[in-house]
GUROSE-614466 format. One record per residue (C-alpha): residue in one letter; x, y, z. Coordinates in steps of 0.02 Angstrom, whole numbers, padded with zeros to 5 digits, always signed. Layout:
residues N
AXYZ...
//
This chain:
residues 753
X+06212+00650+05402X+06315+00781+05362X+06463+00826+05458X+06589+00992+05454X+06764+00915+05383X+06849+01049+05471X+06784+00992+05645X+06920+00843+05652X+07057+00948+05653X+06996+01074+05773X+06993+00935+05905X+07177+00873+05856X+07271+00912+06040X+07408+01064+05988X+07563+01015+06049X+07548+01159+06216X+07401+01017+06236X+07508+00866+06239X+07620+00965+06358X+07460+00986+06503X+07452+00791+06481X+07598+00780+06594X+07501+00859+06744X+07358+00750+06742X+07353+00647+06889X+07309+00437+06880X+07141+00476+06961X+07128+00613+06808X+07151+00468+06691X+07026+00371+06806X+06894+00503+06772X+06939+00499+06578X+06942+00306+06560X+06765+00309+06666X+06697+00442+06550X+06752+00353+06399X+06665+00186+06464X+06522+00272+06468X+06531+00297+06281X+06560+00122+06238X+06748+00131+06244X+06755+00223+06084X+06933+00309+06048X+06899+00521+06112X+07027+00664+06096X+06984+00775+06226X+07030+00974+06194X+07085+01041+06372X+07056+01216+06340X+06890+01208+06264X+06838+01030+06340X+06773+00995+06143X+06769+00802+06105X+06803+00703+05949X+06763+00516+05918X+06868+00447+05813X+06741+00298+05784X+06602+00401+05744X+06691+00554+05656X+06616+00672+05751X+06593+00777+05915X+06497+00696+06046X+06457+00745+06232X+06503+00592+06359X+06300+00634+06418X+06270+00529+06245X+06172+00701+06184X+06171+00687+05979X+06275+00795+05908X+06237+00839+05725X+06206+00955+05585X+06016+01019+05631X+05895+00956+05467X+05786+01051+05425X+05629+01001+05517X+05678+00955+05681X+05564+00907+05840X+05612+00961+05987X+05542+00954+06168X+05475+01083+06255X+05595+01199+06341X+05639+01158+06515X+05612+01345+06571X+05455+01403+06499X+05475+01571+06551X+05618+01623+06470X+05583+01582+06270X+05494+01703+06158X+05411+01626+06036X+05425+01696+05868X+05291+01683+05739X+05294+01707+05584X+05172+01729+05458X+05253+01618+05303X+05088+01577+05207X+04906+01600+05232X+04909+01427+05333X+04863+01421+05498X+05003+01353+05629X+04958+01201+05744X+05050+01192+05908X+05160+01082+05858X+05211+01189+05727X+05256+01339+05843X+05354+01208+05953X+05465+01165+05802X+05593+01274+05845X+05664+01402+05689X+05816+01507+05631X+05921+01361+05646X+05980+01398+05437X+06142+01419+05428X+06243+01526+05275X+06358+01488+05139X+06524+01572+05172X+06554+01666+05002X+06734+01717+05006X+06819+01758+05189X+06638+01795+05242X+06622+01703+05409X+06648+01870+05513X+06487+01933+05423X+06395+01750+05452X+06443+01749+05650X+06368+01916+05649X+06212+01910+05569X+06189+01744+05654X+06229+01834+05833X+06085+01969+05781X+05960+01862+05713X+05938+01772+05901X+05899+01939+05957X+05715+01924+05971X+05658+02094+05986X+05768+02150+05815X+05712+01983+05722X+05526+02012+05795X+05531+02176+05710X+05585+02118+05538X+05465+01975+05547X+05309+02079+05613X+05315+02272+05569X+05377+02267+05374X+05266+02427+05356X+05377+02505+05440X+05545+02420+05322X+05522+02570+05182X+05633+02670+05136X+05719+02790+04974X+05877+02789+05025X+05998+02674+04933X+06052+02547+04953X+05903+02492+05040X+06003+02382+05177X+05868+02371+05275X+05762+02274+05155X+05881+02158+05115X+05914+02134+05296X+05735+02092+05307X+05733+01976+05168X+05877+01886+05250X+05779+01857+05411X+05616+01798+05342X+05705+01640+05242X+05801+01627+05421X+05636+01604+05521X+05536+01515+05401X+05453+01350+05427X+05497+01273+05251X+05711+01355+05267X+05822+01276+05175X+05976+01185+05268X+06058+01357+05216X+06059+01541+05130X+06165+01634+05014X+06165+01810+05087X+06227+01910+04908X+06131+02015+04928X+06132+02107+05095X+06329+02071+05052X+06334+02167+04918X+06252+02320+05014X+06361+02319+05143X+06506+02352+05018X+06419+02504+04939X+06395+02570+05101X+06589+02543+05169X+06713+02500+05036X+06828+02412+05166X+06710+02244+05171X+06744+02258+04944X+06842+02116+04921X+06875+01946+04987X+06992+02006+05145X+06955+01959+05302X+06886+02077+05402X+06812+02099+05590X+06649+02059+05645X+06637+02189+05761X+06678+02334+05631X+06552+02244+05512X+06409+02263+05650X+06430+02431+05696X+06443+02460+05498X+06255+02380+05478X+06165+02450+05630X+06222+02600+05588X+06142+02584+05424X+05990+02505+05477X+05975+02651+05593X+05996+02775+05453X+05864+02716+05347X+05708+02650+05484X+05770+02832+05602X+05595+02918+05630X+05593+03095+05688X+05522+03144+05850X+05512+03318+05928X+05655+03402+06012X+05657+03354+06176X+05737+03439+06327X+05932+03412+06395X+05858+03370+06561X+05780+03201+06477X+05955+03152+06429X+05910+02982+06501X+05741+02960+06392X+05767+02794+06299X+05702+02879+06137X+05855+03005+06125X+06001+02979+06030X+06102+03111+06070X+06175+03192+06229X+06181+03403+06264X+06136+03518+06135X+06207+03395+05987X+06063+03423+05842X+06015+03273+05755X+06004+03355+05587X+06165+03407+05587X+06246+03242+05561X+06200+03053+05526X+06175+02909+05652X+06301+02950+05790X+06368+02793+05836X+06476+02831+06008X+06619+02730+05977X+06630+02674+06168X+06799+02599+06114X+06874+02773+06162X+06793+02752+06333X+06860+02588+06338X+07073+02627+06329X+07046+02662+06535X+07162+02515+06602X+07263+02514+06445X+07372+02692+06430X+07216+02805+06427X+07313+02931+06505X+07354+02969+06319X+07195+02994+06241X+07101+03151+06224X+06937+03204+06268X+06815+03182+06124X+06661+03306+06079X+06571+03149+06134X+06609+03175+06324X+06658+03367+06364X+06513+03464+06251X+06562+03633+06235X+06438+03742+06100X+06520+03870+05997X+06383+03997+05983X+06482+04155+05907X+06429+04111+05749X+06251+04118+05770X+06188+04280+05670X+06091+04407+05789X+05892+04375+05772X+05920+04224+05645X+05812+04080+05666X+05867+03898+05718X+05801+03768+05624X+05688+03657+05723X+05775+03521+05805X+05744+03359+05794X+05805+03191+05876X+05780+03021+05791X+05744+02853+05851X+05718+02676+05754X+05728+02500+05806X+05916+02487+05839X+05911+02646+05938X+05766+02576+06052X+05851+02399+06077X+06044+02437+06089X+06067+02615+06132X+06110+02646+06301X+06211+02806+06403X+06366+02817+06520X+06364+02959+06658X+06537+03025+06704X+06598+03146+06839X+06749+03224+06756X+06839+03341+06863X+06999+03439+06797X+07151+03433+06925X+07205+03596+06889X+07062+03698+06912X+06957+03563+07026X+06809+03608+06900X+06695+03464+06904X+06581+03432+06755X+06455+03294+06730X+06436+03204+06549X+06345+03084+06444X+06419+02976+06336X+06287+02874+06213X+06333+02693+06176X+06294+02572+06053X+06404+02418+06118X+06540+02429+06268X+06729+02385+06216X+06771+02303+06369X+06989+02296+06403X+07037+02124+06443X+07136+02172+06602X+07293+02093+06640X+07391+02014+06793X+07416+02183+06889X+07264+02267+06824X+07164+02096+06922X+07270+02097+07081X+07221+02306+07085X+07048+02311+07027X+07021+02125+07180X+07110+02243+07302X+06994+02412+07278X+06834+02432+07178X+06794+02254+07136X+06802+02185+07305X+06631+02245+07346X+06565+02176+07175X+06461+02008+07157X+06605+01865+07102X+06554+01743+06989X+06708+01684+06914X+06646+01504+06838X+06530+01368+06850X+06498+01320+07030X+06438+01112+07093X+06257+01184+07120X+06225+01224+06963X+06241+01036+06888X+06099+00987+06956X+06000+00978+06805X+06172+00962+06684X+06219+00778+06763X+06375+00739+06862X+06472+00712+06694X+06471+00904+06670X+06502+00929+06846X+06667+00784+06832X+06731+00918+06664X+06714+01050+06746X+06820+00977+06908X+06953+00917+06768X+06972+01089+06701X+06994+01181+06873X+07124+01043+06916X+07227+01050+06765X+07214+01251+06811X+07263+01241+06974X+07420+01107+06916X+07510+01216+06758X+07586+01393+06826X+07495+01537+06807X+07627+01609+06695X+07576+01474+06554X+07372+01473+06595X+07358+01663+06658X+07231+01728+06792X+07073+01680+06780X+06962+01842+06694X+06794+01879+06734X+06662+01985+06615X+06654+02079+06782X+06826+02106+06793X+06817+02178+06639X+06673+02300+06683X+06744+02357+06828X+06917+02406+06716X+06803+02499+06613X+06711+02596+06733X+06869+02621+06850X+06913+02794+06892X+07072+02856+06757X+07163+03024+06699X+07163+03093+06543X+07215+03228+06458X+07080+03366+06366X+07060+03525+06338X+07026+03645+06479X+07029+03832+06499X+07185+03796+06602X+07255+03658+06483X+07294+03529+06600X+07240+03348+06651X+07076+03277+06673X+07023+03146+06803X+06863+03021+06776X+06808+03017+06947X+06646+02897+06927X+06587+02820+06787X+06418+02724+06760X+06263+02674+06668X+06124+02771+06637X+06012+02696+06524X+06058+02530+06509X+05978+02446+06345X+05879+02312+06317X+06033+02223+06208X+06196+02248+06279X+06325+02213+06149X+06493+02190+06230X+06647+02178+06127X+06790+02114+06220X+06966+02197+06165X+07051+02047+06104X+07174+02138+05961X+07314+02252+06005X+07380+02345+05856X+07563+02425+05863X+07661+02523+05751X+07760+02372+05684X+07650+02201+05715X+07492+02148+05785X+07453+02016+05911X+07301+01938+05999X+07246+01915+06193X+07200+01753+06205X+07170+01751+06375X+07002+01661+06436X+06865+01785+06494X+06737+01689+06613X+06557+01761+06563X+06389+01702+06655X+06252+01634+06537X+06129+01699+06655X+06110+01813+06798X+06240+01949+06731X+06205+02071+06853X+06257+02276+06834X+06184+02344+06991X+06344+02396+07031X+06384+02478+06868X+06204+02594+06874X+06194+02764+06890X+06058+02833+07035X+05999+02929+06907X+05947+02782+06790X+05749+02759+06783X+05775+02562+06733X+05749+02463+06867X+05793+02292+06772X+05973+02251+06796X+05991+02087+06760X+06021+02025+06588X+06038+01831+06504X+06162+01787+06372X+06092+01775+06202X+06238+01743+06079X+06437+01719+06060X+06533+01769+05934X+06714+01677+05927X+06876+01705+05844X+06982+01553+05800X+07150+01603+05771X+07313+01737+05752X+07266+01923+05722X+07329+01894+05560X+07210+01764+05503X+07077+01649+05618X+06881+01625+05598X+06743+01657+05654X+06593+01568+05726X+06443+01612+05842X+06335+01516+05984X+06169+01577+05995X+06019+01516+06114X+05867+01461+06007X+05721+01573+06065X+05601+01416+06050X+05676+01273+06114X+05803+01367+06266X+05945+01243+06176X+06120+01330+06105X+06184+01298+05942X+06328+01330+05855X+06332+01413+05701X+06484+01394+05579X+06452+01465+05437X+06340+01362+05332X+06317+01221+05474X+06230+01214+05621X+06264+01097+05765X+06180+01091+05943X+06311+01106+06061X+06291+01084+06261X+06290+01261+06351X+06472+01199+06444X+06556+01229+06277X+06475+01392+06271X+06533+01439+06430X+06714+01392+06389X+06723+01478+06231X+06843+01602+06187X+06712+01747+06175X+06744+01905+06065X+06576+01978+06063X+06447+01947+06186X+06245+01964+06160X+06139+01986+06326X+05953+02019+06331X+05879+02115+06491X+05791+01973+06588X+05636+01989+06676X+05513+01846+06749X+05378+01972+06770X+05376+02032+06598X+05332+01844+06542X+05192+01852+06667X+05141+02025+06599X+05130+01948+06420X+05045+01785+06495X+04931+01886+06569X+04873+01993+06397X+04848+01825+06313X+04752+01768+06443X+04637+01913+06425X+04625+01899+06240X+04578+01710+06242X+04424+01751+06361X+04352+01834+06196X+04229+01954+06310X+04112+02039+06209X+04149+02240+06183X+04054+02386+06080X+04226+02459+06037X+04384+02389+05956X+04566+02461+05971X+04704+02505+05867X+04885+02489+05894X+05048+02510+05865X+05139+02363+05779X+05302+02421+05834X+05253+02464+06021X+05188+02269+06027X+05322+02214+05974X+05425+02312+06122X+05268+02230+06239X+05335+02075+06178X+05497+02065+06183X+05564+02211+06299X+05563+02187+06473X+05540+02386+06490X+05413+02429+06341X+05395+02594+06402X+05228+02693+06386X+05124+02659+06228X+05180+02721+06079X+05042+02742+05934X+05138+02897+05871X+05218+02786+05723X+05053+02763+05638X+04963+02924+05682X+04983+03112+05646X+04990+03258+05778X+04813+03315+05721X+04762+03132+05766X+04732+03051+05615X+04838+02935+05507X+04958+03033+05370X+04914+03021+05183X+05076+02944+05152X+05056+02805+05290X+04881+02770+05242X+04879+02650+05091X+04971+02526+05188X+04911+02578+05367X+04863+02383+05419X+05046+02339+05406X+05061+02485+05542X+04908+02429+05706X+04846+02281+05767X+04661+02277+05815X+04640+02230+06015X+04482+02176+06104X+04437+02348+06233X+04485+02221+06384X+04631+02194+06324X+04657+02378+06265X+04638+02441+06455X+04736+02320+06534X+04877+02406+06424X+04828+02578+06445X+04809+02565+06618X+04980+02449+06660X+05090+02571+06523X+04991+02744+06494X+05047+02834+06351X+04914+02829+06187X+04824+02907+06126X+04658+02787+06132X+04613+02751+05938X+04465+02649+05897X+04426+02742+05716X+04554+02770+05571X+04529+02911+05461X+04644+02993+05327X+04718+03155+05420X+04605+03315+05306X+04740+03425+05382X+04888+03353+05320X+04845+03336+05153X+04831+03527+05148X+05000+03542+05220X+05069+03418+05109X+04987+03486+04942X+05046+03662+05002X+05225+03583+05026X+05241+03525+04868X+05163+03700+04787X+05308+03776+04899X+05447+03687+04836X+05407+03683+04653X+05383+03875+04656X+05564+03885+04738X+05651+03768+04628X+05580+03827+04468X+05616+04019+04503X+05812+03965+04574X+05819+03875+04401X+05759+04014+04299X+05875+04157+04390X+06021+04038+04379X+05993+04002+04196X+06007+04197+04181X+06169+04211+04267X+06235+04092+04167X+06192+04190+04028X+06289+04340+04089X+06465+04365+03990X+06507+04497+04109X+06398+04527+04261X+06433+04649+04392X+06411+04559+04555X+06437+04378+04584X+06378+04311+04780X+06439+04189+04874X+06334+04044+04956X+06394+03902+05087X+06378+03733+05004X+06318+03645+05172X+06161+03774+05186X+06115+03754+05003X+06141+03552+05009X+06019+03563+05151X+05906+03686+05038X+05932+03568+04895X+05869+03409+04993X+05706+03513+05038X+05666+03567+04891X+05689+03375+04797X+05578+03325+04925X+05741+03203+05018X+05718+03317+05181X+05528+03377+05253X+05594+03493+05349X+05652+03671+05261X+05843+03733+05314X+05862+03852+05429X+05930+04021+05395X+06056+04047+05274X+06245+04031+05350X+06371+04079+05280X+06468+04132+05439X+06581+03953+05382X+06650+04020+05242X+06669+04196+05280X+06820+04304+05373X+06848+04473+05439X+06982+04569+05369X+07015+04757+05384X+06843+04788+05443X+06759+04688+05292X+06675+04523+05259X+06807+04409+05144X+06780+04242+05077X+06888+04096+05188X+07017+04040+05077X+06975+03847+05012X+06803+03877+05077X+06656+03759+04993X+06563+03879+04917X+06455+03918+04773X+06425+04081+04626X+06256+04141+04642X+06177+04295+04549X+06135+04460+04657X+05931+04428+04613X+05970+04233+04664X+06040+04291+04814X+05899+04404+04886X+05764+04305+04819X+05816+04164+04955X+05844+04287+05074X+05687+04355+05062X+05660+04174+05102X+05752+04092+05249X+05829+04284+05286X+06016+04253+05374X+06210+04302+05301X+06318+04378+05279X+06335+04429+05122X+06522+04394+05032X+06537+04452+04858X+06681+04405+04755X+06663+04528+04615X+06582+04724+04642X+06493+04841+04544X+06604+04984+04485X+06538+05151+04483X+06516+05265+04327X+06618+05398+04417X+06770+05284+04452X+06769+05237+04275X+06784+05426+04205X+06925+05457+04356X+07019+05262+04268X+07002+05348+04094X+07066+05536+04160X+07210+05442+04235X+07244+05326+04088X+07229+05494+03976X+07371+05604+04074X+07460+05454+04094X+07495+05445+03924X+07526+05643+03884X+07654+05652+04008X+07742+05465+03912X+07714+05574+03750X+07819+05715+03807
//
């Protein structure tokens, strides 16, 4: 039995630990000597902030209700959970084997990973992700949809990761080089053996995994800003930039100064349209969407009205995880005394809920709130809620932006829209100043079920599931300086919590969960009548009815069926083409794309979810492979004659007129025509790099520009049409040159006489 070294001296009392000693009460050390009786009088050190226990005996942690305590081997047997609804099991498809039940009850992702140089924020992470069943259900079940060209191929690595995670035959644990080693091509501030945040290194990898699984779908309207699908709030075009990540972070300074920060594009969307070119074509739109998006994204609604002007505009602010404030002593006794007095309280673990945890649990618990109520609150601090914290960061706050009359801005409501199906909550642990950095250590009481943000949703939201159950912890042991990190996460099979510390993994009761020192917080939208939904589908499929038609459909909109509480309407969209059939590049590996259901089945779907389209026949799309073979004719033809015209301006020694052309258009052009983008620019712009001076069209000084030739220039304009045109060098005319030579010629008479 193997057992972490570095566990002893995490349960070595500090000395502040020794000090609490002195308010402990004889019928405290009654309790104690009772507890340790009940573990054969062995020798304990008992933490009193965490309630962690060492045995000095056994050299190890223990639990006083005799639970074993150990790192997990590999095949481990476990009972069946206690809440049946609630797990998800996860299958996965390791060899050609069929599973028995006792297989699928043998519960799975329980590896842990070798920390390869100050790499235990990027362990906790992955660790914290990989319990997310709908991200991990993805990896394990839709690899047709895991391709992708662009480097450095994170998401295949990320894949890779998770399938030696989840298998049946893992080792005790993994070496994760390589998804390491992408993440450091991608960011160079994870190169090196620093130590770096775990919070920064997520939004770093979704981001990524984003960029490479986004799939386009058609522009929508700004009156579905609350679609799920949608990334992006107001007019913002998707093709303009990459994965926009809203950094709620800037959302989440109200509480802490905010009156300081400015309004970001994010929240008060203003278009510049003056450079649009009269009668130039916009590129088609297009929004994206890919497994991150669908699980994580969600949107805030905001009524911002200036207090100047009393000009009241309402914005949309997309998320990808909520930096919550931790707020302090007067923030509490404010936030108790207005707004959070009407919220639902649920400030710790309550006698009720021990009935099925024994009276041990209930008798820690007790010991806790009595050496709180005993030491001043100036040493222990008030007692933070995760609601408390929600309510800072939806709290009405000034701040300053820019307005047509320049003055302040007041957030007068803030609240969910869309809330997602992960909600990734970073509590705001590190302050950094000019001169030092320092840590809030304060404890944050979190519920590991029933979080409830009824209060926090918009009227305007169309989910109607607000409750959501924790999924994983990640901790940080330690200064801002240095520390470690380590998650919790819930098994999906088995319902128990484990801890996950780099390359070991312990079970751990769900009190020490609950008394952790959270720094980022997992929680999965709950819903007992989504487990009865998917109950009820297998249910159908096992009665094996007899039907003259079979179904197709979409792997990735079953696995939002199973793992979702809100799958939306059905998707098959991701396998098929708009003309109906399946694209020419999908089709060669189209049965890593649909699952085949049973027609009962089928219209118990279509009928509970809508959406579609109905496909019981897979054919290769005739129509497409036109378009695509005309494509490619299209962008040979274009690169070949740019290549041949620029190869004669090269040749030029002198020529006559050289054009200017934006670099960002002709990037875009360039990416077309490689085949890296499918669809063509838009017109060309050069309104970027251009300025008006005396009447006439200039080049911007330090503008990113390139030299083109005169028959380059109009043979894309004939093209993709737009401007204007800025030329760096004119023709001269013949007549101007005999008028230079007169001049030159009397010029010199007149220095001759």
């Amino acid at each position: 039995m193997k057992v972490n070294p570095d566990l002893k001296n995490r349960f070595i009392p500090t000395r502040v630990q020794h000090k609490t000693l002195i308010y402990l009460t004889p019928l405290l050390a009654w309790i104690l000597s009772v507890a340790i009786t009940q573990v054969k009088k062995h020798n304990l050190t008992v933490n009193l902030t965490t309630f962690r226990i060492w045995c000095y005996v056994c050299e190890r942690e223990v639990f006083l209700e005799q639970r074993p305590v150990m790192p997990v081997p590999a095949y481990h047997h476990c009972k069946s959970p206690d809440h049946p609804l609630k797990p998800v099991p996860i299958a996965v498809a390791d060899d050609e084997e069929s599973e028995s039940e006792e297989d699928e009850l043998k519960p799975r992702g329980l590896t842990g990973m070798k920390n390869i140089g100050n790499s235990c924020y990027m362990n906790a992470a992955l660790q914290a992700l990989s319990n997310c069943p709908p991200l991990t259900q993805f990896f394990l079940d839709c690899g047709g949809l895991v391709r992708t060209d662009k480097k450095p191929a994170l998401c295949k690595s990320y894949q890779k990761l998770i399938t030696e995670l989840w298998h049946k035959k893992r080792p005790s644990y993994v070496v994760p080089t390589s998804l390491a080693h992408g993440i450091k091509l991608v960011n160079p501030m994870f190169r090196g053996y620093a130590q770096q945040d775990t919070q920064e290194f997520l939004r770093c990898l979704m981001d990524q995994l984003h960029e490479e699984l986004k799939e386009p779908l058609p522009e929508i309207g700004v009156g579905d800003a609350c679609e799920g699908d949608e990334r992006r709030d107001g007019d913002r075009s998707p093709s303009e930039d990459e994965f926009l990540s809203c950094d709620s972070g800037s959302s989440s300074d109200r509480g802490e100064g905010a009156e300081g920060r400015n309004l970001g594009e994010a929240e008060l969307l203003i278009q510049d349209e003056s450079q649009l070119l009269p009668g130039a074509k916009k590129k088609k739109q297009w929004r994206y969407h890919s497994v991150i998006s669908d699980t994580f994204d969600g949107s805030i609604l905001s009524l911002v009205q200036c207090l100047t002007c009393d000009r009241v505009s309402t914005t949309v602010e997309m998320f990808q995880d909520l930096s919550l404030p931790i707020p302090g002593k007067e923030d509490l006794a404010k936030l108790h005394s207005s707004i959070h007095q009407n919220l639902p309280a649920k400030t710790g673990v309550y006698a009720d809920s021990y009935a099925s945890q024994g009276w041990i649990s209930y008798i820690m618990d007790s010991i806790r709130r009595f050496v709180v109520s005993c030491i001043p609150s100036w040493f222990w601090g008030p007692v933070v809620t995760l609601e408390d914290c929600l309510a800072a960061f939806f709290a009405a706050d000034e701040l300053k932006g820019d307005c047509l009359c320049q003055q302040v801005y007041k957030v007068l409501s803030c609240f969910f829209c869309c809330s997602s199906q992960i909600l990734c909550v970073h509590l705001k642990r590190f302050r950094h100043e000019v001169m030092y950095s320092f840590k809030i250590n304060s404890h944050v009481s979190f519920p590991l079920e029933g979080l409830d943000l009824r209060p926090f949703l918009a009227k305007e939201s169309p989910s109607q599931i607000t409750t959501y159950d924790l999924l994983s912890v990640i901790c940080h042991h330690g200064t801002a300086a240095s520390g470690h990190y380590i998650a919790y996460c819930q098994n999906v099979i088995n319902g128990q919590w484990y801890e996950f510390d780099d390359q070991y993994v312990t079970e751990v009761h769900e009190t020490v969960v609950q008394n952790a020192e959270a720094y980022v917080l997992f929680y999965r939208k709950s819903s007992e009548e989504s487990v009865r939904e998917r109950q009820k589908v297998v249910a159908l499929a096992n009665l094996k009815e007899p039907s003259l038609l079979q179904f197709y459909i979409s792997r990735e909109w079953l696995n939002k069926f199973n793992t979702f509480t809100e799958p939306g309407p059905i998707t098959n969209h991701t396998f098929l083409c708009q003309h109906g059939g399946i694209p020419p590049n999908k089709y060669h590996y189209i049965d890593d794309l649909v699952v085949i259901l049973p027609q009962n089945v089928w219209e118990y779907l279509y009928n509970r979810f809508g959406g579609g389209p109905a496909v019981n026949h897979l054919y290769l799309c005739s129509i497409c492979q036109v378009e695509i073979d005309t494509l490619a004719k299209r962008r040979k033809v274009e690169i070949d004659t740019f290549i041949k015209l620029n190869k004669e301006f090269q040749a030029e020694e002198a020529p006559t007129v050289i054009l200017c052309i934006s670099m960002q258009w002709f990037r875009e052009w360039e990416s077309f025509v490689k085949g890296k983008d499918n669809e063509p620019p838009g017109p060309i712009d050069n309104s970027k790099i251009a300025v008006m001076k005396g009447g006439h069209i200039q080049l911007k000084q330090g503008a990113d520009y390139g030299q083109i030739s005169e028959e380059t220039w109009q043979y894309l304009l004939s093209i993709y049409s737009g401007g204007p045109e800025i030329a760096v060098r004119q023709t001269v005319a013949p007549a101007d040159v005999d008028a230079l030579h007169g001049e030159q010629k009397i010029e010199a008479e007149t220095r001759a006489l």
